[in-house]
C-alpha positions in Angstrom: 0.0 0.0 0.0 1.4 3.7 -0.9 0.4 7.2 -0.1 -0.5 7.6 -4.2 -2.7 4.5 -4.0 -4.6 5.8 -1.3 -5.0 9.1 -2.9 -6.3 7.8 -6.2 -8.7 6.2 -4.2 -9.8 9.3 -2.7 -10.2 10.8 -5.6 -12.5 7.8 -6.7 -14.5 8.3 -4.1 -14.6 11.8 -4.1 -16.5 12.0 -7.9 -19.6 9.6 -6.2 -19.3 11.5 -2.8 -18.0 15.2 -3.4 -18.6 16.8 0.2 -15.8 13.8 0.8 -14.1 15.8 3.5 -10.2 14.4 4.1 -8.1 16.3 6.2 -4.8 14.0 6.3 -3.6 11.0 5.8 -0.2 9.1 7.6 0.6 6.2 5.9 3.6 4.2 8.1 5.1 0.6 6.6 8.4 -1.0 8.0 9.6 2.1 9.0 8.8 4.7 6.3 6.3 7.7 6.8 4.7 9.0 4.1 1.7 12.0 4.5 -0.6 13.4 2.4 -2.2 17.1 3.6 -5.8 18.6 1.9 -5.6 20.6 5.6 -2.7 22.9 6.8 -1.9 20.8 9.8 -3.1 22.5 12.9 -5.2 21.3 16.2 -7.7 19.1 14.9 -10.7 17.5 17.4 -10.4 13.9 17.8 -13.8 12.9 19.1 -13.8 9.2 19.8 -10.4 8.7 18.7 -8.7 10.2 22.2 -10.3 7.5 23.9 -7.5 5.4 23.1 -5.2 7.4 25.3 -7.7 6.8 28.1 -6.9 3.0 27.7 -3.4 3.4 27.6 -3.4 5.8 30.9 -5.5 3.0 32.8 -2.6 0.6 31.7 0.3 2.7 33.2 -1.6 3.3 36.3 -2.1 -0.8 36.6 1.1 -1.4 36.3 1.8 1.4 38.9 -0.5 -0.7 40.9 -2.6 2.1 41.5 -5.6 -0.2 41.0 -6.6 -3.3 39.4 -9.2 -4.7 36.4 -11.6 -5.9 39.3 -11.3 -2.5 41.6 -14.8 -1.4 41.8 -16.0 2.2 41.3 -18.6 2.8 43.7 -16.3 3.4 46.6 -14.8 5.9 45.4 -17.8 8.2 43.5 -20.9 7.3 46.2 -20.3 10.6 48.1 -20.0 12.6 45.3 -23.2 11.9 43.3 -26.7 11.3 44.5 -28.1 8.6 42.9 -32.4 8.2 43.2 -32.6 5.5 40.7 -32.1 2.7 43.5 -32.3 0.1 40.6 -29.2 1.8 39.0 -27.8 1.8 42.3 -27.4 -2.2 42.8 -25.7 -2.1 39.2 -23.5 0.3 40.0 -21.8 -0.9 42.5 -21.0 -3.9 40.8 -18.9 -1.8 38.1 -15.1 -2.4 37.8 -12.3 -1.0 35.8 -12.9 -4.1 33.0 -16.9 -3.3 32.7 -15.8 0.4 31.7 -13.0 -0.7 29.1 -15.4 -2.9 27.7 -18.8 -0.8 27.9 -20.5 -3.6 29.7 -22.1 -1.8 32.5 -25.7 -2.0 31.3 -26.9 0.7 29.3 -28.5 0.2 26.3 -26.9 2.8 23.9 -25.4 6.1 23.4 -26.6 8.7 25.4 -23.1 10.6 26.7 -22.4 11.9 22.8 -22.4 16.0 22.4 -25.7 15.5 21.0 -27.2 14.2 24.0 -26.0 16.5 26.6 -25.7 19.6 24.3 -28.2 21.1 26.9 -27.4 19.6 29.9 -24.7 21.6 33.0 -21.7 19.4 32.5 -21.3 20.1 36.2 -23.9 17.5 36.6 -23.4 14.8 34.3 -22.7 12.2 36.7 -25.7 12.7 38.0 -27.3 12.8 35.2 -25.3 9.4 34.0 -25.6 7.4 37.1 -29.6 8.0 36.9 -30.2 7.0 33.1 -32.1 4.1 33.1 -29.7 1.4 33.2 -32.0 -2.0 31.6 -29.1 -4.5 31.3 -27.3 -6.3 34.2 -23.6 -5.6 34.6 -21.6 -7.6 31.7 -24.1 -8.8 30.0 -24.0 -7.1 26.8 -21.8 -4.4 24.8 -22.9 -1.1 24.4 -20.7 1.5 22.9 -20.7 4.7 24.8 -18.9 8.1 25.9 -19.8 7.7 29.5 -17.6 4.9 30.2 -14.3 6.4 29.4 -16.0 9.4 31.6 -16.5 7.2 34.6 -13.1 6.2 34.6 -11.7 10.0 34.5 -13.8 10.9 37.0 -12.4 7.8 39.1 -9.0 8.6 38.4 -9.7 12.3 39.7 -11.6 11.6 42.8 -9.0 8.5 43.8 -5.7 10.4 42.9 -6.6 13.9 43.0 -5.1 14.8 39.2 -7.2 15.1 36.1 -7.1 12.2 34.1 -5.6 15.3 31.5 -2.8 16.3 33.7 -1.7 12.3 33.8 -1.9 11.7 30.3 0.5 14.6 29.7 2.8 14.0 32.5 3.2 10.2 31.2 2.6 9.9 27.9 2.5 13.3 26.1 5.3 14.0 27.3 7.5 11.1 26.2 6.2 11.6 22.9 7.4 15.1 22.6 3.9 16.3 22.4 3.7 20.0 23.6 0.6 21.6 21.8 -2.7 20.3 23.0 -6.1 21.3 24.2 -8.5 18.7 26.1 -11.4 20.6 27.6 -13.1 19.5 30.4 -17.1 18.2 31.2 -17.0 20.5 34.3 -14.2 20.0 36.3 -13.3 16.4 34.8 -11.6 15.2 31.3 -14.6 13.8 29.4 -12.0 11.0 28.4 -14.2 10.1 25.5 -14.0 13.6 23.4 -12.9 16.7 23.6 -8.8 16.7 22.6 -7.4 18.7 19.8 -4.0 17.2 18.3 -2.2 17.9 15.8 -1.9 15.0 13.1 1.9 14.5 13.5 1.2 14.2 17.1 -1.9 11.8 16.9 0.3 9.7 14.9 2.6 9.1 17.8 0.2 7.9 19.8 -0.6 5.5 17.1 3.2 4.2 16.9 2.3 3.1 20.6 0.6 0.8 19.3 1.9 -0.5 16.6 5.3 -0.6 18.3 4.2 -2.3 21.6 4.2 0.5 23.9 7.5 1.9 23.0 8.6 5.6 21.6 12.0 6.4 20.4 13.6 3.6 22.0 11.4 4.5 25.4 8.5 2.2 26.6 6.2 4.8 27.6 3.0 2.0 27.8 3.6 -1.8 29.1 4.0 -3.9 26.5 1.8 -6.3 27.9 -0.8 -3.4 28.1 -0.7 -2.8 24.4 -0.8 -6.4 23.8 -4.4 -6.6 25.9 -5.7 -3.7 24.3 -5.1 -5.2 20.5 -6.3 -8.6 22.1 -10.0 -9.4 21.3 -12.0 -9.2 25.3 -15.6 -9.4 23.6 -17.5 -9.9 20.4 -19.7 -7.3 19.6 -22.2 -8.8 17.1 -24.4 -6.0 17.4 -22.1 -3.2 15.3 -20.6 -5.9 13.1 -21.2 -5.1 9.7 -19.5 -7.8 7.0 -20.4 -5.1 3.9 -17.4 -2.9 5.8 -14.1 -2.3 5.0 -12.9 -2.7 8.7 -15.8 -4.8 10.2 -15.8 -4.7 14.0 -15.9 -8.1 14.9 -15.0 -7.4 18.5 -13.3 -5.2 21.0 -10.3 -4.9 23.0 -9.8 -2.1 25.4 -11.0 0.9 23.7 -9.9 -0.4 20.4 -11.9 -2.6 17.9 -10.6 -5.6 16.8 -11.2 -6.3 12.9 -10.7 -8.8 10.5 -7.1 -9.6 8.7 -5.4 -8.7 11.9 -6.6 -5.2 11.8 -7.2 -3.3 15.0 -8.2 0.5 15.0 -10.3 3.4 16.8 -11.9 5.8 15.3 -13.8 9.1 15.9 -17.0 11.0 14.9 -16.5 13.0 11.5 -13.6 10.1 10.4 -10.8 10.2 12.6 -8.9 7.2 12.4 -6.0 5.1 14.1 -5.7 2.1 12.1 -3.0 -0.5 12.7 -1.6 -4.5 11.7 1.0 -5.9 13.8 1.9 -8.2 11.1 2.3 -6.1 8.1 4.0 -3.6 10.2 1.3 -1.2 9.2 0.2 2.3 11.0 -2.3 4.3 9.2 -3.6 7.6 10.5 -6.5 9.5 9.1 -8.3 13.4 10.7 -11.3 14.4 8.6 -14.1 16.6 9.2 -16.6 13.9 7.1 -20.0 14.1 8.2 -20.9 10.0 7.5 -17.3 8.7 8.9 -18.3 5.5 7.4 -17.3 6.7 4.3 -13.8 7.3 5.5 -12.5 3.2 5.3 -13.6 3.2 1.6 -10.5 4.7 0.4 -8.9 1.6 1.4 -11.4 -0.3 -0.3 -9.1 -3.1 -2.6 -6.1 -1.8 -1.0 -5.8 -4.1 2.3 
């Protein structure tokens, strides 16, 4: 796969779709970068796509053993939120680390997304999450969410007293060189799920994390056993698998989606992707500002 095959792809796609909106593209293969800019590169939202960085955070702190997979949540967030939905209650405080990297805590769908809480005080989202009618029992299905990776942040805050932000920085953005930023906050917490601005060259580091088992510049900034769990299939998720797709998500890891072909990748609202294969030493990178983000894979339609 090359940089020029990709873009004659894009240019396919762009005469059926013309609002195609592509921002970049980082193309990485045994070693060699090669990028290709519609955009002047400059802070770009990654939506979804920064909650990757929330998984790789919960791995440093494990292996800091500042908690565990089975450490439950409720211990540490009961005094801080009042929660009248008794039913939610009982469910709740059966939530671990593992139920939020897996979004198996009982919810039925979506309901943490900008649209959702566009008109609701982010002061008071925990409230307002913890009291959402919760139908499902704890790990019994998948449901893909935003107010799992927001959970977790406001764990991290409330146990350790540093925004989940300030952590990231201090051990990953840092090692990575990664100086220009901008996570905005839900209130006083990182959201976790949205809300970073990178810039591409930088999201692409984060990216080489994975690809290169935790390690930057000869620095292993994530365990390598982390990384290997968070590529490593923990659940199949049969009810967003989709066969007709380029990259269908056959399963997840932790905060990643597991793929067929030995592709793993996240991705973002408006087509921001992370897309890697161990095997074909392969790191592709992809910021867009594309309205249907499922459009996004088809320039790699025949290529992989």
């Amino acid at each position: 796969m090359t940089i020029s095959a990709i873009q004659e792809n894009i240019l396919k796609l762009s005469a059926s779709s013309p609002s195609l909106k592509i921002d970049s593209v980082f193309l990485e293969q045994n070693g060699k970068v090669e990028t290709l800019f519609y955009q002047e590169e400059n802070l770009h939202e990654l939506r979804s796509a920064s909650k990757v960085l929330v998984a790789m955070a919960v791995g440093i702190a494990l292996d800091r053993g500042m908690f565990s997979l089975d450490t439950l949540i409720y211990p540490f967030m009961k005094d801080i939120v009042n929660i009248e939905n008794k039913a939610n209650e009982e469910k709740i405080k059966k939530w671990t680390i593992r139920n939020l990297l897996t979004h198996t805590t009982g919810y039925e769908s979506q309901m943490l997304s900008e649209q959702f809480i566009k008109d609701i005080d982010k002061d008071k989202l925990l409230e307002y999450a913890f009291n959402y009618d919760i139908p499902y029992g704890v790990g019994e299905r998948f449901a893909y969410n935003n107010v799992e990776p927001f959970l977790l942040s406001i764990f991290f805050q409330e146990t350790f007293h540093k925004n989940l932000s300030d952590f990231i920085n201090e051990t990953i953005f840092q090692s990575l060189d990664i100086k220009e930023y901008q996570w905005n906050n839900y209130g006083k917490y990182c959201p976790g799920a949205t809300g970073l601005y990178l810039k591409h060259s930088d999201f692409h580091k984060i990216g080489k994390l994975l690809l290169y088992e935790g390690k930057y510049n000869g620095i292993q900034v994530v365990p390598k056993h982390w990384i290997a769990e968070m590529c490593t299939l923990q659940l199949e998720t049969p009810s967003v698998y989709k066969k007709e797709r380029v990259f269908p998500k056959i399963g997840i890891g932790y905060y990643t989606f597991i793929s067929r072909d030995g592709y793993i990748f996240r991705d973002g609202a408006n087509g921001q992707y992370m897309i890697m294969n161990k095997e074909k030493n392969l790191l592709i990178t992809i910021l867009s500002s594309e309205n249907d983000m499922k459009n996004i894979p088809e320039i790699f339609r025949n290529l992989i």
